[in-house]
Backbone bond lengths (Angstrom), bond angles and torsions (degrees), N, CA, C in turn:
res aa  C-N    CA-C-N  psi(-1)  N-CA   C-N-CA  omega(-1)  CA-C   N-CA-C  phi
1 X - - - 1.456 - - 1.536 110.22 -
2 X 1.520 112.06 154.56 1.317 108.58 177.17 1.569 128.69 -112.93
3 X 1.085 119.02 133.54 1.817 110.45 -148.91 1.339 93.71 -94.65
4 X 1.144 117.06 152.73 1.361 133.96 165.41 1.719 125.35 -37.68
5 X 1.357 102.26 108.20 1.760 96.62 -152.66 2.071 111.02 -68.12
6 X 1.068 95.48 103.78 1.778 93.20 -170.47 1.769 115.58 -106.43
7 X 1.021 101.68 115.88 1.920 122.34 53.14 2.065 82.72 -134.37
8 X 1.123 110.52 164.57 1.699 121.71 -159.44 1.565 83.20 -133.40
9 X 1.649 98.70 117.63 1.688 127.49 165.40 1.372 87.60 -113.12
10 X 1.484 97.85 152.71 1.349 128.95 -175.27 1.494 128.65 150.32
11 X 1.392 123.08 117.84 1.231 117.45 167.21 1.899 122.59 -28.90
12 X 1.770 109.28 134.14 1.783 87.98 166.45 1.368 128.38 -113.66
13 X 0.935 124.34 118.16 1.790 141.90 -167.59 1.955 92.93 -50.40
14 X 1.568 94.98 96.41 1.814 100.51 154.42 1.415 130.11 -48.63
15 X 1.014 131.03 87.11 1.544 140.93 129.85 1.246 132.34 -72.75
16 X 1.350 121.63 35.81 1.125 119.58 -162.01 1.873 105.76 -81.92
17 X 1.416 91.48 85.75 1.851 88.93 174.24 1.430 91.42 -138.70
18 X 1.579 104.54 155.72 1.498 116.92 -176.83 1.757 113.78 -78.73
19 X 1.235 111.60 148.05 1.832 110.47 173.40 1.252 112.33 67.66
20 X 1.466 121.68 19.51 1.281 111.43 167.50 1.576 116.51 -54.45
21 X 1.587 105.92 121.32 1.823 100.73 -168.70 1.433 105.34 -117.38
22 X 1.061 115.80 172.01 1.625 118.42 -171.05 1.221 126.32 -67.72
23 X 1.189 109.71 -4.38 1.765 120.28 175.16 1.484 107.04 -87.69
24 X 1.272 115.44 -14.00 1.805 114.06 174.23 1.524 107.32 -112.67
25 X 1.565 114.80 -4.55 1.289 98.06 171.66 1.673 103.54 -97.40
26 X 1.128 125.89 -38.87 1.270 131.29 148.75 1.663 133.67 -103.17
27 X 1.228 115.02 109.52 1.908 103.72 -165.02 1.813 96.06 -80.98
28 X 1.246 82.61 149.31 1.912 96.09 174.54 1.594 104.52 -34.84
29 X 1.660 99.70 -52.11 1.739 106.46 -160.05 1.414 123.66 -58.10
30 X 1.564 91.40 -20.64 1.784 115.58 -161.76 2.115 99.50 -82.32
31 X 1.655 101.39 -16.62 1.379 90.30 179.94 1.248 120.78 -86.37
32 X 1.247 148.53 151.36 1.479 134.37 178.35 1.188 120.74 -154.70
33 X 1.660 99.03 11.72 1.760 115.87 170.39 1.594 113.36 -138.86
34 X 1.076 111.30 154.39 1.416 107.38 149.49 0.871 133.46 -79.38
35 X 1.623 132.73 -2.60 1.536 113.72 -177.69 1.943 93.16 -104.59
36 X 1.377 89.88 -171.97 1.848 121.10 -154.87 2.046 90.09 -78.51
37 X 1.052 135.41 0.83 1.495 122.56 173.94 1.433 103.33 -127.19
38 X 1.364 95.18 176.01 1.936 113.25 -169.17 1.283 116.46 54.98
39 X 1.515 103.41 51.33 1.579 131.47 169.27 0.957 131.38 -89.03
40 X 1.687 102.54 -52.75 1.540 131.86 -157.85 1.262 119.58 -69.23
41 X 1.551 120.77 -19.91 1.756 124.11 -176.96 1.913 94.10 -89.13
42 X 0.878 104.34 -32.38 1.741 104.60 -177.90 1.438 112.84 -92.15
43 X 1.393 134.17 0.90 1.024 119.77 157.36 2.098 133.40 -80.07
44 X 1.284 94.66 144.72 1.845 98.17 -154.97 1.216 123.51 84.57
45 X 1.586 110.76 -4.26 1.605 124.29 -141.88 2.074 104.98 -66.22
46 X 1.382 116.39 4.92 1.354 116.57 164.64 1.696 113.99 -93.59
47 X 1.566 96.19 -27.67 1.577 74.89 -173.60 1.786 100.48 -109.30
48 X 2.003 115.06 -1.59 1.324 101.35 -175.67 1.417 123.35 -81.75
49 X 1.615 104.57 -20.75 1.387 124.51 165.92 1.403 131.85 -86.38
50 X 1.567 126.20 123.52 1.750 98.07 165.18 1.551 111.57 -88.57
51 X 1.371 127.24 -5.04 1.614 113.73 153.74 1.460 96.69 -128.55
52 X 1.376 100.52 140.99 1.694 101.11 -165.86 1.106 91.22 -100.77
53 X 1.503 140.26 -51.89 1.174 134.07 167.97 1.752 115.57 -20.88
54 X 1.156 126.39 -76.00 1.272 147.93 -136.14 2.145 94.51 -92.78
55 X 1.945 104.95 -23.52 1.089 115.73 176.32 1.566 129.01 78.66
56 X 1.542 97.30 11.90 1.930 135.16 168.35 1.151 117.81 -31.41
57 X 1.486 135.07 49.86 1.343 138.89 -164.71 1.520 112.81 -32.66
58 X 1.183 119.02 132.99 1.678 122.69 -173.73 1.494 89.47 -91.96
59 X 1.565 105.06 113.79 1.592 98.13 175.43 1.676 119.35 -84.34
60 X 1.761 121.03 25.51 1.252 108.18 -178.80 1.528 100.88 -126.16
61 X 1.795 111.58 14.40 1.728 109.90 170.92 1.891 87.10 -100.26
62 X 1.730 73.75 137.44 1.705 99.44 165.58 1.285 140.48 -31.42
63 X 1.577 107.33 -31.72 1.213 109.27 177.19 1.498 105.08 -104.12
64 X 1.279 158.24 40.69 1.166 172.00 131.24 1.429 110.13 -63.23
65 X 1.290 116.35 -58.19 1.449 152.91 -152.26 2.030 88.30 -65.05
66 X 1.641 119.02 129.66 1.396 96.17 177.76 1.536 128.30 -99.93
67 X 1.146 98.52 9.90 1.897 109.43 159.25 1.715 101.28 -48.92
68 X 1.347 110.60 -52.94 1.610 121.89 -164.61 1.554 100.45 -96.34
69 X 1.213 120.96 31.82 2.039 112.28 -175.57 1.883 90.62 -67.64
70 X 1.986 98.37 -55.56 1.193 82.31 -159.96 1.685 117.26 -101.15
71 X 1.187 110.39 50.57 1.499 95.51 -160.74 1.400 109.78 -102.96
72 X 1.762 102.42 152.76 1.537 94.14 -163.23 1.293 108.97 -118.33
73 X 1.756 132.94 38.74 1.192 161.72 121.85 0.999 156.82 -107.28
74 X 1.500 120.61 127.32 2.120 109.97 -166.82 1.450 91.50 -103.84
75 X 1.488 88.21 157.61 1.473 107.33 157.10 1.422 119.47 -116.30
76 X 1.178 112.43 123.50 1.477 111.62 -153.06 1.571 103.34 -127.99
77 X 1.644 132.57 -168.96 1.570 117.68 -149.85 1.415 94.09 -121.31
78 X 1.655 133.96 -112.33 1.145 132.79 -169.03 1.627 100.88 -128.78
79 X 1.298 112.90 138.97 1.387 105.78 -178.98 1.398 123.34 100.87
80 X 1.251 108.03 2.85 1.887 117.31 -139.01 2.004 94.73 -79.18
81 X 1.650 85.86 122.31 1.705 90.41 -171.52 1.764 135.99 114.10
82 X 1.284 90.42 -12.06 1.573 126.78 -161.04 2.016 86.38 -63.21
83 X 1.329 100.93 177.75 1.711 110.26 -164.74 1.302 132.59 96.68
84 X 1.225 111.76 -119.27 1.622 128.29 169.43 1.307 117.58 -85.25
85 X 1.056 122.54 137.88 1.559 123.10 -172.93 1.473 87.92 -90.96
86 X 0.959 145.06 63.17 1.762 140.40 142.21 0.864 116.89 -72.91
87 X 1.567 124.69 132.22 1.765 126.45 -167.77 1.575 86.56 -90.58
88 X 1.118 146.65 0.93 1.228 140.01 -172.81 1.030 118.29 -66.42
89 X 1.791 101.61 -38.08 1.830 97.14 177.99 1.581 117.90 -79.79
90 X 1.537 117.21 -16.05 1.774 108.62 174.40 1.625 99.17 -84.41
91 X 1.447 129.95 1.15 1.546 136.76 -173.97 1.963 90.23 -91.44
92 X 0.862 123.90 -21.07 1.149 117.75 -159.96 1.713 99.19 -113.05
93 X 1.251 117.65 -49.89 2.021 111.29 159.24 1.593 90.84 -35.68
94 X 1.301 113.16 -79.64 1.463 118.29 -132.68 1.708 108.52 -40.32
95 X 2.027 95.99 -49.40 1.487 101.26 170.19 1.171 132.92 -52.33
96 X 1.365 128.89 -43.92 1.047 150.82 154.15 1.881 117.18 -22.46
97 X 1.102 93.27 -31.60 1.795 117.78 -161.14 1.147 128.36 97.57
98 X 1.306 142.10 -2.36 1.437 134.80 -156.89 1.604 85.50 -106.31
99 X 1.812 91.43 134.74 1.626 113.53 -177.20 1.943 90.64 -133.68
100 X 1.143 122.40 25.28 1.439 124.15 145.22 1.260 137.78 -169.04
101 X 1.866 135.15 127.29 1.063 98.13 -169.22 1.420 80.91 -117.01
102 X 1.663 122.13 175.96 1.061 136.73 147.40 1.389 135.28 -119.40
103 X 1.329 116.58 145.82 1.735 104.79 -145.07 2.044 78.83 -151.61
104 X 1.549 85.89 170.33 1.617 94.54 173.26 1.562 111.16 -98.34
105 X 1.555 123.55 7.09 1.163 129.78 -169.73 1.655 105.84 159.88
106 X 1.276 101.40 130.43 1.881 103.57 -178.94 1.954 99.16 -127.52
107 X 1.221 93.80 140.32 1.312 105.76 160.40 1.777 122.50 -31.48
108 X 0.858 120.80 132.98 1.865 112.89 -169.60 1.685 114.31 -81.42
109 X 1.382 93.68 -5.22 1.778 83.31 169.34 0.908 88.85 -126.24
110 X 1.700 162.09 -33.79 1.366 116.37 151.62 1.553 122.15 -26.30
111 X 0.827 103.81 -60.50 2.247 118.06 -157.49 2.001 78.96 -50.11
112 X 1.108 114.33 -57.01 1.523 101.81 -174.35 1.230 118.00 -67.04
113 X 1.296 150.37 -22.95 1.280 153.82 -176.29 1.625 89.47 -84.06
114 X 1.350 113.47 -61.50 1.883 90.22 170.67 1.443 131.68 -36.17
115 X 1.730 109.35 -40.55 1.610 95.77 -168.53 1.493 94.73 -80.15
116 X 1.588 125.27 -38.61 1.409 114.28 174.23 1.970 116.26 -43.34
117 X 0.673 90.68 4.23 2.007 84.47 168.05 1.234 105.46 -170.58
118 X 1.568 108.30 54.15 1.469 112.59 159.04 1.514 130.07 40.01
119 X 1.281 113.60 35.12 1.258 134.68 138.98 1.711 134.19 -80.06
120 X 1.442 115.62 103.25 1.274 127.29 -159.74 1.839 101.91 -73.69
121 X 1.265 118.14 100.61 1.647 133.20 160.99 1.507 119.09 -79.03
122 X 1.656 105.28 102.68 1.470 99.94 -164.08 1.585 88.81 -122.45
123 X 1.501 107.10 128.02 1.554 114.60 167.72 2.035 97.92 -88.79
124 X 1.887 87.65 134.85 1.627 91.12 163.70 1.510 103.63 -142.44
125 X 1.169 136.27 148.38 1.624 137.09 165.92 1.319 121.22 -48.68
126 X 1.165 116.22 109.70 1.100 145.29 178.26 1.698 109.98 -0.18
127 X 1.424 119.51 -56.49 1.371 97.41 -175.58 1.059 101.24 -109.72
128 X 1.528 130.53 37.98 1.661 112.61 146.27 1.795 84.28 -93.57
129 X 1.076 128.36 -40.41 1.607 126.09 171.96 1.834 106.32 -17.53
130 X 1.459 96.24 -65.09 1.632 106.60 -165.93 2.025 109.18 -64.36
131 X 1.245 81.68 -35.37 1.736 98.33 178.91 1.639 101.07 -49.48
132 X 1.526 133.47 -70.95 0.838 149.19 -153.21 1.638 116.35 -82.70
133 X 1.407 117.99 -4.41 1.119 126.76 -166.98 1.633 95.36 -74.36
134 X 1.500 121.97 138.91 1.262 105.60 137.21 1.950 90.35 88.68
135 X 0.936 105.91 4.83 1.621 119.50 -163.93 1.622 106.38 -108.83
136 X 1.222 125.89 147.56 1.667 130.49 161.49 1.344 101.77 -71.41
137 X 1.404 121.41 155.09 1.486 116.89 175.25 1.335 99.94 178.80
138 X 1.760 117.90 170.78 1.386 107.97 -148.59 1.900 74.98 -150.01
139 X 1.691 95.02 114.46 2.147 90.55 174.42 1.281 112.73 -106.48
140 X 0.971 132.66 109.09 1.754 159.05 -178.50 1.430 115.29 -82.80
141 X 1.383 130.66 62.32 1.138 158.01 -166.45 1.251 101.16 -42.94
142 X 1.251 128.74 -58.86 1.603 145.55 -156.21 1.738 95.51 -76.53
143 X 1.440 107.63 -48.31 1.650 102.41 172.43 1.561 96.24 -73.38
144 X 1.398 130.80 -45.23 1.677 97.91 -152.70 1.606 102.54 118.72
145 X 1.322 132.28 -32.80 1.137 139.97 -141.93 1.872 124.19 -105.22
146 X 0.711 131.13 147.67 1.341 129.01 -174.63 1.938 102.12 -134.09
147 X 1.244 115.16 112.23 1.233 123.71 179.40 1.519 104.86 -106.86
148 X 1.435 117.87 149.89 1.667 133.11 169.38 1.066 99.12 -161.51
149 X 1.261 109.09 109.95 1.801 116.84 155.85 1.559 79.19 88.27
150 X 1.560 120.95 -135.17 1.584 108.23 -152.48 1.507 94.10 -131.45
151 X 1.421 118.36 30.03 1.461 116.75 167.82 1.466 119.63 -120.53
152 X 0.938 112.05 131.41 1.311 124.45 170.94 1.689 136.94 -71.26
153 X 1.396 122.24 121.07 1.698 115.15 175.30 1.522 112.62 -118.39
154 X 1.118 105.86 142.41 1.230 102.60 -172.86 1.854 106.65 -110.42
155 X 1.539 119.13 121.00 1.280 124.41 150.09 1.596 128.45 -48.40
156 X 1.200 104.86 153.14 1.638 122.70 134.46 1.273 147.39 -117.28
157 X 1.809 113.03 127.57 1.308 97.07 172.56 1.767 107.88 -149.83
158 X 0.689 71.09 -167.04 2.216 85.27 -156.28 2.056 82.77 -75.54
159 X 1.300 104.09 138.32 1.440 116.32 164.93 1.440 112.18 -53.04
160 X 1.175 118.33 -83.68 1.736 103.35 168.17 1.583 129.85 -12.00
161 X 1.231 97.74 -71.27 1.618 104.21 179.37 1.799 103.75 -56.76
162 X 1.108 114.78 -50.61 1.985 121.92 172.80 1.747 94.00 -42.26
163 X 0.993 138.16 -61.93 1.223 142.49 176.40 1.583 135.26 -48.71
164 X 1.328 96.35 -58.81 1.297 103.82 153.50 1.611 138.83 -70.52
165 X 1.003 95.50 -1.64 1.530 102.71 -164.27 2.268 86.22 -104.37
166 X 1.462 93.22 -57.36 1.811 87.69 -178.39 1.429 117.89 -48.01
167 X 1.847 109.18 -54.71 1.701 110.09 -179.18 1.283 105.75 -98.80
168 X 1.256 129.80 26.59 1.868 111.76 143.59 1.098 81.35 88.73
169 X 1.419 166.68 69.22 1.081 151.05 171.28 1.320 96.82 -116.06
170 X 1.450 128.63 149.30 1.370 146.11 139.71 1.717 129.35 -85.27
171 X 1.094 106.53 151.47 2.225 98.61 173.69 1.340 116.97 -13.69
172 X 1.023 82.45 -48.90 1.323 94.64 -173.21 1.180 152.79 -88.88
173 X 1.575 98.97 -19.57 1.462 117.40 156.96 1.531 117.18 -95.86
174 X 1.776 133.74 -4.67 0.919 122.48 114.37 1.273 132.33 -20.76
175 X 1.067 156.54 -69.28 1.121 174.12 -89.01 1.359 116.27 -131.70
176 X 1.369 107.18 -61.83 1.620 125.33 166.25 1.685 98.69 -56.12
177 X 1.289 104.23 -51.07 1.675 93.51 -157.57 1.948 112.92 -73.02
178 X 1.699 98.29 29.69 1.414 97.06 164.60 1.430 99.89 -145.39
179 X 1.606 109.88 42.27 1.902 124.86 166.24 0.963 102.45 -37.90
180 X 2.013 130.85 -72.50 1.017 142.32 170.16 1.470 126.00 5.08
181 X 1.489 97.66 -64.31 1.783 124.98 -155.03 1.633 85.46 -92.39
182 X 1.403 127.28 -38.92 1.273 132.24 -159.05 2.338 100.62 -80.72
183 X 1.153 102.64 -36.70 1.397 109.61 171.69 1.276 95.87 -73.82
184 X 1.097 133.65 -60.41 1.805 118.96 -166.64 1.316 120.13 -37.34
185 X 1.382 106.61 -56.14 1.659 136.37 -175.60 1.472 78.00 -47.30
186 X 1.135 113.12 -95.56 1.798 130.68 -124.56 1.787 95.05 -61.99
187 X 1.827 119.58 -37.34 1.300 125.07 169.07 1.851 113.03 -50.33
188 X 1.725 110.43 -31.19 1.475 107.27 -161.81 1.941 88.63 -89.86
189 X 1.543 101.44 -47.47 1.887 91.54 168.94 1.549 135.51 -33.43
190 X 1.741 85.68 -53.82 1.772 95.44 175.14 1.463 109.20 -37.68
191 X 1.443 110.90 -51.65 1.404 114.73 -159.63 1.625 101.90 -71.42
192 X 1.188 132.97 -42.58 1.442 134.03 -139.11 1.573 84.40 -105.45
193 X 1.384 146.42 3.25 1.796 149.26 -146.35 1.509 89.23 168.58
194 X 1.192 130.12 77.56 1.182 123.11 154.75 1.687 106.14 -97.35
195 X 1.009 122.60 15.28 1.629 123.36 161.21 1.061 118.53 -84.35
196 X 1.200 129.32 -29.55 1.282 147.42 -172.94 1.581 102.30 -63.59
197 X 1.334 129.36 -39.41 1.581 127.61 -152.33 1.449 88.48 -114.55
198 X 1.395 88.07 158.80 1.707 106.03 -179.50 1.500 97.77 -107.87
199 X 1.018 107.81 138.84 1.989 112.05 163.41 0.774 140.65 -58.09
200 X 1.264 167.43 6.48 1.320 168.76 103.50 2.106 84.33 132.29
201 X 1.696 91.10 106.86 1.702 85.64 175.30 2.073 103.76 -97.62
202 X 1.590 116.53 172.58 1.148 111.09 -173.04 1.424 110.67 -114.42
């Protein structure tokens, strides 16, 4: 797995519109596989194209624009993600390149399908939101922090997700990496519920 590259400079590509939902960050039509690549040209693909068919770049969406060719963060409005819970559309950022967006509020199974593939979901209030749009800036995961120019903001996020997101971890390798704590338990159960377990016959 690949961890969240820290600390991440980069200009962030303005989208700042509300309810962006997963059918415009990825359209149904634009999918045509099941696996996690051949996303990335069809994502935004209503507002990045004016013929999507033909692939007519709309030269007045943000990411067209070449200030934003390479940038590997949006700034996005309230809601950002909202709709269908399809992991397709954080499968399609990730390819794309973007490893952060920041929004004033994201849908809650988006925001989780982000940390599941190491995409950093940072809620900030709205007009440090607007402040930062469209801005150079440098996100420092381990602090919490988002710097531009010589001020500092500070995020929140849940320890787990801080964790998983730095060492690449998945559910599941979360999980393992508290064996330790997980043998203690089940060794102090045996003893206190030894009815409970079956014996290992030979």
């Amino acid at each position: 797995m690949s961890a969240f590259p820290q600390p991440l400079t980069s200009i962030a590509t303005p989208i700042v519109i509300d309810n962006i939902d997963t059918d415009t960050i990825i359209p149904s039509r634009e999918i045509r596989s099941t696996g996690r690549t051949g996303l990335a040209e069809g994502m935004f693909a209503p507002w990045r194209y004016i013929d999507v068919d033909a692939r007519l770049p709309n030269p007045d969406f943000a990411l067209n624009q070449p200030e934003y060719a390479d940038a590997a963060i949006i700034a996005g409005g309230a809601n950002f993600g909202c709709g269908s819970s399809r992991e397709h559309a954080v499968w399609a950022l990730a390819e794309y390149g973007v490893h952060a967006i920041i929004a004033e509020s994201f849908a809650p199974i988006f925001h989780d399908n982000c940390i599941r593939n190491f995409i950093l979901p940072i809620t900030l209030p709205r007009d440090v939101l607007e402040r930062l749009s469209g801005e150079r800036m440098t996100i420092d995961l381990e602090q919490q922090s988002v710097r531009a120019g010589n001020i500092d903001y500070s995020f929140e996020i849940e320890p787990e997700a801080k964790q998983m997101l730095l060492e690449g971890l998945d559910s599941i390798d979360l999980t393992l990496s508290q064996s330790a704590a997980i043998d203690e338990w089940t060794a102090a159960d045996r003893k206190a519920r030894p009815w409970i377990y079956l014996e290992k016959t030979a």
